[in-house]
C-alpha positions in Angstrom: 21.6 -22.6 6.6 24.5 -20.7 8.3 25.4 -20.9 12.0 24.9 -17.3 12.3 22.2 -16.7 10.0 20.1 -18.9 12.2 21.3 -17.5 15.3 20.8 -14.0 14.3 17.9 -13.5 12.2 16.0 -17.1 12.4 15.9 -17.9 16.2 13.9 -15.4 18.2 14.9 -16.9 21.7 18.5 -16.6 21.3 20.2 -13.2 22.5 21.2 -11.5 19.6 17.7 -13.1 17.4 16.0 -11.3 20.2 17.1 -8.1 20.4 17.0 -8.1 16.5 13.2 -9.0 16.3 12.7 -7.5 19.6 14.3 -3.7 18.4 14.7 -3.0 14.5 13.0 -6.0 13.3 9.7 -5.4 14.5 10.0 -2.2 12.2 9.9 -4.7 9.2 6.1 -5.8 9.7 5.0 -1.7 10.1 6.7 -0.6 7.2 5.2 -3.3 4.9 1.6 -2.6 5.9 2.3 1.2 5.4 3.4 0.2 1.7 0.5 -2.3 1.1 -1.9 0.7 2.1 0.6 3.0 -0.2 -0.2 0.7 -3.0 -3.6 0.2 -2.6 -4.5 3.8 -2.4 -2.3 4.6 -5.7 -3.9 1.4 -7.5 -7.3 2.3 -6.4 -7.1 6.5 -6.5 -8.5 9.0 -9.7 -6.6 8.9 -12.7 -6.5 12.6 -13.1 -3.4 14.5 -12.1 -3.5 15.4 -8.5 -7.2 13.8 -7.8 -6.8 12.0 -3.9 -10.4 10.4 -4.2 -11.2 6.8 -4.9 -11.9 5.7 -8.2 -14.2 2.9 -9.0 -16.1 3.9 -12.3 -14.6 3.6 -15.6 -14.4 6.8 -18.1 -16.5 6.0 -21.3 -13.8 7.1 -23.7 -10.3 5.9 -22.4 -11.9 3.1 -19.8 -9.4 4.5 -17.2 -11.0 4.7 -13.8 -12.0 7.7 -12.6 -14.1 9.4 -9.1 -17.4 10.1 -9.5 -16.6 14.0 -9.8 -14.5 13.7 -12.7 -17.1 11.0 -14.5 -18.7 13.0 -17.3 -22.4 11.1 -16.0 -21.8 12.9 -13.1 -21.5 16.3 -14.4 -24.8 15.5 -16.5 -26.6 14.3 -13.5 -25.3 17.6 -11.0 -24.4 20.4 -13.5 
């Protein structure tokens, strides 16, 4: 490894690994947990265009998930 690699970015008790962990590098660990949840929520949302609610049951005719509110069950069961 590189001289300056490891006293920039590896290093955290050296002046400049410091101030780089210490400033914009602790912006690394918020924006990756803000894109896990980002992910999760798209992987785990309605399949229908514009729907924000959680998914979990599969649609009887193209097995895609779907909410409860756009199941057809559903609509039997509460119409």
């Amino acid at each position: 490894m590189p001289h300056w690699f490891y006293t920039y970015f590896v290093h955290v008790l050296s002046g400049k690994g410091y101030q780089l962990w210490s400033g914009l590098g602790s912006d690394f660990g918020e924006v990756t947990l803000i894109g896990l949840v980002m992910v999760w929520w798209r992987h785990h949302n309605c399949h229908v265009y514009h729907c924000w609610r959680l998914s979990w049951h599969p649609h009887p005719d193209h097995k895609h998930p779907v909410c409860r509110h756009h199941h057809p069950d559903y609509k039997k069961i509460h119409a």
